[in-house]
Each structure stands twice: as structure tokens, then as C-alpha cells.
C-alpha positions as CSV (number, residue, x, y, z in Angstrom):
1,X,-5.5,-42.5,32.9
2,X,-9.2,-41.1,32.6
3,X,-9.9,-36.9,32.5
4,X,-11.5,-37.3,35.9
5,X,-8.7,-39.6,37.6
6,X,-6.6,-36.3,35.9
7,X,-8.4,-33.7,37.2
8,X,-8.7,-35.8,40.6
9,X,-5.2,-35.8,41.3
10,X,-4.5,-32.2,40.2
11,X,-7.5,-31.4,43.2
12,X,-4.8,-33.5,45.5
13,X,-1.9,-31.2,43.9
14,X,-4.0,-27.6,44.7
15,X,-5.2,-29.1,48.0
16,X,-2.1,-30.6,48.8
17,X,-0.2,-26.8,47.9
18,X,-3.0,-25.0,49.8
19,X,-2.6,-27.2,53.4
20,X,1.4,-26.8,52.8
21,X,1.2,-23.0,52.0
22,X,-1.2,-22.8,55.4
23,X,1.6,-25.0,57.3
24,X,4.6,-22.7,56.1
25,X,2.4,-19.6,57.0
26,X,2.1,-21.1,60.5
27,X,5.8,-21.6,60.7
28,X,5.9,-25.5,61.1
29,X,8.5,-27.7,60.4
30,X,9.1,-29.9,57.5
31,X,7.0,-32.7,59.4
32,X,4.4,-30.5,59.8
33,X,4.0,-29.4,56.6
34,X,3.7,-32.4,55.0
35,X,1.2,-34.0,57.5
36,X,-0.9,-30.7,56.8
37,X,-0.5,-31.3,53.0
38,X,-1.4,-35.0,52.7
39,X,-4.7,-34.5,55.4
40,X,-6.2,-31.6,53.1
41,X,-5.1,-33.7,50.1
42,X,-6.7,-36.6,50.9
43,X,-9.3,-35.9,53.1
44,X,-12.0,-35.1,51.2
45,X,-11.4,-37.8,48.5
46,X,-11.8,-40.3,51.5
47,X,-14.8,-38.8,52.7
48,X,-16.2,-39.0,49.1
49,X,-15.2,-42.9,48.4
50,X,-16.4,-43.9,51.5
51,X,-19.8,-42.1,50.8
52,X,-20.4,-43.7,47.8
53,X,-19.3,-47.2,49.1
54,X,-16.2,-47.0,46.9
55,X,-14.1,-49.1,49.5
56,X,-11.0,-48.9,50.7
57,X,-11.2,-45.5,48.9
58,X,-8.7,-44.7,45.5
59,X,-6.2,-42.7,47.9
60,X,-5.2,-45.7,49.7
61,X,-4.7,-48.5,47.0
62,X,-3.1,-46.3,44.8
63,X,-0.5,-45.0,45.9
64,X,0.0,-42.1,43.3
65,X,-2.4,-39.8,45.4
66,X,-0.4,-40.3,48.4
67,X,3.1,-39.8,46.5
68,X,1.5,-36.2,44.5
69,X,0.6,-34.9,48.3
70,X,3.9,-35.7,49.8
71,X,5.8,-33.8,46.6
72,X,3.8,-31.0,46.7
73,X,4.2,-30.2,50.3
74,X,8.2,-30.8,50.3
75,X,7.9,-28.6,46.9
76,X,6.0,-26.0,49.1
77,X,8.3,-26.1,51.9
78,X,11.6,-26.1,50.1
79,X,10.3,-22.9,48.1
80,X,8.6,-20.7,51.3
81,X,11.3,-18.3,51.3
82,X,10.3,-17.7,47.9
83,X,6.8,-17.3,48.5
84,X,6.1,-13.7,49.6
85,X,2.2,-14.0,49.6
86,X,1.4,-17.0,51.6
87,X,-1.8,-15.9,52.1
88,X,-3.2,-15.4,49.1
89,X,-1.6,-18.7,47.8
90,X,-3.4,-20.4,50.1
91,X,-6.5,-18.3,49.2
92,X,-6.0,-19.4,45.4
93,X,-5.8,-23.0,45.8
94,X,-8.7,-23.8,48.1
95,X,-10.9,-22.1,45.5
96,X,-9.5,-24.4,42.7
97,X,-9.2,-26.9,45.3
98,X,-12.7,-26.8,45.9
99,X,-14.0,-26.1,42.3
100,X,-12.0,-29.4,41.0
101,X,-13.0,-31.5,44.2
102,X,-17.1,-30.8,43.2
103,X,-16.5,-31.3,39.7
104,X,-14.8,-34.5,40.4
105,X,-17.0,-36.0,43.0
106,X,-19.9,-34.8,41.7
107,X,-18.4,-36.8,38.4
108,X,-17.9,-39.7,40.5
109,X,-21.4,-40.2,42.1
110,X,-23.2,-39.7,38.6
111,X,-21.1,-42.3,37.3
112,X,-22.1,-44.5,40.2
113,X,-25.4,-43.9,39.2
114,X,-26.8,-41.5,41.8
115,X,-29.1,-39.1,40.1
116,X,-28.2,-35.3,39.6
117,X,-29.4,-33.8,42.9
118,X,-27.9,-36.4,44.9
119,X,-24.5,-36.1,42.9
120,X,-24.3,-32.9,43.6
121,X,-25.7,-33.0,47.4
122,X,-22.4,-35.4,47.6
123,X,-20.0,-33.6,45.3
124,X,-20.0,-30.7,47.4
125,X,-19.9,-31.7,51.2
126,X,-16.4,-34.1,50.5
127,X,-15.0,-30.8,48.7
128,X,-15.9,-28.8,51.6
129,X,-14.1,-31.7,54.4
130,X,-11.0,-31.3,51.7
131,X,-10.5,-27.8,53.0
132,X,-11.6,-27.8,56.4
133,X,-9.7,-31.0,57.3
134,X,-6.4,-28.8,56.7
135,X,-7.1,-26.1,58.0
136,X,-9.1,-27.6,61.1
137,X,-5.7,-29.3,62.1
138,X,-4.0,-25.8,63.0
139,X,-5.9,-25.5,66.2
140,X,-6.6,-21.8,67.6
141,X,-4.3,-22.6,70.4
142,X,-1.0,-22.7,70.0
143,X,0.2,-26.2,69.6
144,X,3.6,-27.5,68.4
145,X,3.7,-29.1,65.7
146,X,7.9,-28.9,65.8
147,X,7.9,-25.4,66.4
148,X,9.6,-26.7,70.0
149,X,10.7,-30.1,71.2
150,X,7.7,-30.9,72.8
151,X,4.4,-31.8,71.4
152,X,2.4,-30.6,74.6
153,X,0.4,-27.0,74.1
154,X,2.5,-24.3,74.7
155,X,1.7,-21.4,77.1
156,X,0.7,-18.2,75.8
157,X,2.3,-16.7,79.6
158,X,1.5,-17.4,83.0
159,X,-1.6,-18.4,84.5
160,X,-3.6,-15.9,86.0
């Protein structure tokens, strides 16, 4: 295994923590935390692959990146009611989740042979979809996603 393939999955592992930390904070269900955890794992990373033509993307023929973002949002969920500052846990590992996501796709596109300033034009937009992927799956109203036995929206009270 190469440094960036390394430092690739350990930006799965932070983002994979950070979307299951998010999910716990939100109260979801096991389910739900580990959809949340494997979308703002492996979002980005697809993003990136299929930017630089790298098809079908590392995430889905090898199947370590899938199995890293599973573990670490069951590790997240069985240890929430040890994990007093959700927040700032989630706060943490975007910011390394982002830093290692640049590094490594900006890695990736140089050694695809894209010059510097397009390297890092594509580095950073895949690290930025890692993130908001996760987070843009909590939708402002409230949904269920097995907070109740019904995925419909629930209502915040009657209608006026």
C-alpha cells in the first residue's frame, strides 16, 4: 500500500467519524448513522475519480474504502454515550477531513499528469463535496431517518 492510498483511506476514516458524529448528534438510528458515514466518506473520493476519468472510481472496486466507512460509523455509534462533545468532534474531523482529502487529490491529479494549478483547482472542490455531501443529507426539516416508523417528513405542529 502506497503513502497516498494510506493517507486516502485515513480521509475516509476522519470523514467517515465526522458524518457519524453529525448523525449521532442528530439522534438517528444505527441505519442512519452509517448511511451518513459512508456518503461523507466516500463522496468526495467519487467526485474526485470521476473528475479525473479514473473510472469506476477506487471506492467501488475496492472494497476496503467501503468496509473503513462502515467500521467507523458503527465505532461512532456504539461509543456516542461516550462522546460528550459531539460538536466539536465533528468540528475536528472535517478540518482533517478536508486537509487529507486536498492533499490526496491534489496528489492524485499531479500524478495523472495535470499541471499544479489544475491539481489543485481539482484537489480542493472533491474535498469540499466530502463534507457537504454529509452534512447536506440532514435536511433543515425534520425528516426521519428512524427517529419514527415512518420515513415521510414529520410535522413540526399543526398547520396554520
Amino acid at each position: 500500500m502506497t503513502l497516498l492510498q494510506v493517507l486516502d483511506l485515513l480521509g475516509v476514516f476522519v470523514f467517515a467519524v465526522s458524518g457519524a458524529a453529525l448523525a449521532v448528534e442528530k439522534r438517528l438510528d444505527l441505519f442512519g448513522v452509517v448511511v451518513l458515514s459512508v456518503v461523507t466518506a466516500l463522496g468526495g473520493g467519487l467526485l474526485r475519480d470521476v473528475l479525473l476519468g479514473d473510472t469506476p472510481p477506487v471506492a467501488l472496486h475496492e472494497s476496503r474504502y467501503l468496509v473503513v466507512a462502515l467500521l467507523a460509523g458503527v465505532l461512532v455509534f456504539l461509543g456516542s454515550t461516550r462522546v460528550h462533545l459531539v460538536a466539536r468532534v465533528v468540528t475536528v474531523f472535517d478540518a482533517a477531513g478536508l486537509g487529507l482529502f486536498v492533499a490526496t487529490g491534489t496528489a492524485k491529479a499531479l500524478h495523472a499528469g495535470l499541471g499544479a494549478a489544475p491539481a489543485i483547482a481539482l484537489g480542493c472542490p472533491p474535498a469540499s463535496a466530502a463534507a457537504w455531501s454529509g452534512t447536506s443529507l440532514w435536511p433543515r426539516s425534520r425528516w426521519s431517518c428512524g427517529a419514527s416508523s415512518t420515513p415521510y417528513p414529520r410535522s413540526s405542529g399543526p398547520s396554520s
